[in-house]
N, C-alpha and C positions, 0 to 999 in steps of 0.2 A: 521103242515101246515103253522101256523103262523108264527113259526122262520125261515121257508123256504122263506116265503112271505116278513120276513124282512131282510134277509139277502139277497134276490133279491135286494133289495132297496139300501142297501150299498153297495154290489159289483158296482151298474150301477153309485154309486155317487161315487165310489172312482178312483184317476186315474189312478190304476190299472189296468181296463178293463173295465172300465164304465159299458154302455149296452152291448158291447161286451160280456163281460162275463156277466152279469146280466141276459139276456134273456136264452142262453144259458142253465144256470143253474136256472130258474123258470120252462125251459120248460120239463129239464130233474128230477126235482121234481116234477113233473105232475099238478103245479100251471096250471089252467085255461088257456088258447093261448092266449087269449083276455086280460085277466086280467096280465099275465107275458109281452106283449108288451107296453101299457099303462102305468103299475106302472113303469116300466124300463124307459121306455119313459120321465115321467116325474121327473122320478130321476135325468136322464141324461141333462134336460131341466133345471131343478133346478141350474145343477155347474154354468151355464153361470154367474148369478148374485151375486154368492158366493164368486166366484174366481173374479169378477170383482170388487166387494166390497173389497175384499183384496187384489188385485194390487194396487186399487185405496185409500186405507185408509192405512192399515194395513202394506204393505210389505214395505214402506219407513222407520219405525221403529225397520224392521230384518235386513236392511242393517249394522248394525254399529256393525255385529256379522260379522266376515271376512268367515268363514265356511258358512253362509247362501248366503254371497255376491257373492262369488267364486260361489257355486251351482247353484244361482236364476243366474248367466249370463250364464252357460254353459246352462242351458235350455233355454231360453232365445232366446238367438245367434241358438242352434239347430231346434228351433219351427220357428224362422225367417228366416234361411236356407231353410227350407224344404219346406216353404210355397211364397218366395216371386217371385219367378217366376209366379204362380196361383195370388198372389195376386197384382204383379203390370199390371199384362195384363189384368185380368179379374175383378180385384177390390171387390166388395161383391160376385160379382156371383163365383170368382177362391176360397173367403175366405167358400164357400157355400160349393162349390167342394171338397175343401182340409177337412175339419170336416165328409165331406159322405162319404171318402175312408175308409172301413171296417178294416181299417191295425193299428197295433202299431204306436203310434207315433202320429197320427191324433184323431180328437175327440175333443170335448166343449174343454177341458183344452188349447190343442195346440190351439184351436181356440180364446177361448179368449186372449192367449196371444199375439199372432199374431196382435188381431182387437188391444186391448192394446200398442203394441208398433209402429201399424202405424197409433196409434191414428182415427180410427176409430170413425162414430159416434155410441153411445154408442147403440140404436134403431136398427139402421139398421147394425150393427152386431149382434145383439142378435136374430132379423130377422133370419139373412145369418145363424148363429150359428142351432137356432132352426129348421130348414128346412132342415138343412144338417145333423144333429145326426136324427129327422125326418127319412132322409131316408135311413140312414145306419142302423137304426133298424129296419124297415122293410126290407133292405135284410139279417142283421143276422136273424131275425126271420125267412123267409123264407127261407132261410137256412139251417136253424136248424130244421123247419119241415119239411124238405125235405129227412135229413139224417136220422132223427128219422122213419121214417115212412120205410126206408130201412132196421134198423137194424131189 
């Protein structure tokens, strides 16, 4: 139960499937409902200042590898595509929106880079950030207990 419980934890931190999959899969190991939203929850809560500490320190010293330069812009340019319609008409509130869409692509990660390149304040996107993965894992959660309970 404990490897179950930790590998909860990494799926929902990695940007693989964050809480997406992380709930998912606490809820189909029979981890606790309560305790599989939560730890997910705060896994997922966690990227925001991981990945902003490493936009903001770290990723200017991967630039001078042309393989990571090349990569970090196609995601980059793709997470700023996708989101800047939401975020120049709605500003925190569309950056809010775009992190709660339950779909690939969205999520803390896309979120911080987004608040990251249009220079957001660091607060009130982490706010926007946190309220918006907030309520994308309550509707995978309830989602997923929804489907369970049919099978």
């Amino acid at each position: 139960m404990l490897k179950d419980i930790i590998i909860a934890f990494f799926l929902s931190l990695s940007p693989l499937g964050e809480a997406k999959a992380g709930i998912p899969y606490a809820l189909l190991k029979g981890i606790n409902i309560y305790l599989a939203l939560g730890l997910c929850l705060a896994a997922n809560i966690l990227v925001y200042p991981l990945m902003h500490f490493f936009l903001s320190s770290i990723n200017r010293y991967f630039f001078r590898w042309r393989t990571y330069k090349k990569s970090a812009v196609f995601v980059a340019r793709r997470a700023k595509n996708g989101a800047k319609n939401n975020i120049h008409k709605y500003g925190y509130w569309g950056l809010m929106l775009f992190v709660m869409i339950p779909l690939p692509g969205t999520g803390v990660y896309a979120g911080t880079i987004v608040s990251y390149i249009f220079r957001f304040e660091r607060k009130k996107s982490f706010l926007a950030n946190s309220v918006g993965i907030t309520l994308s894992s309550i509707i995978v959660w309830c989602v997923t207990l929804a489907s369970m309970r049919n099978i």
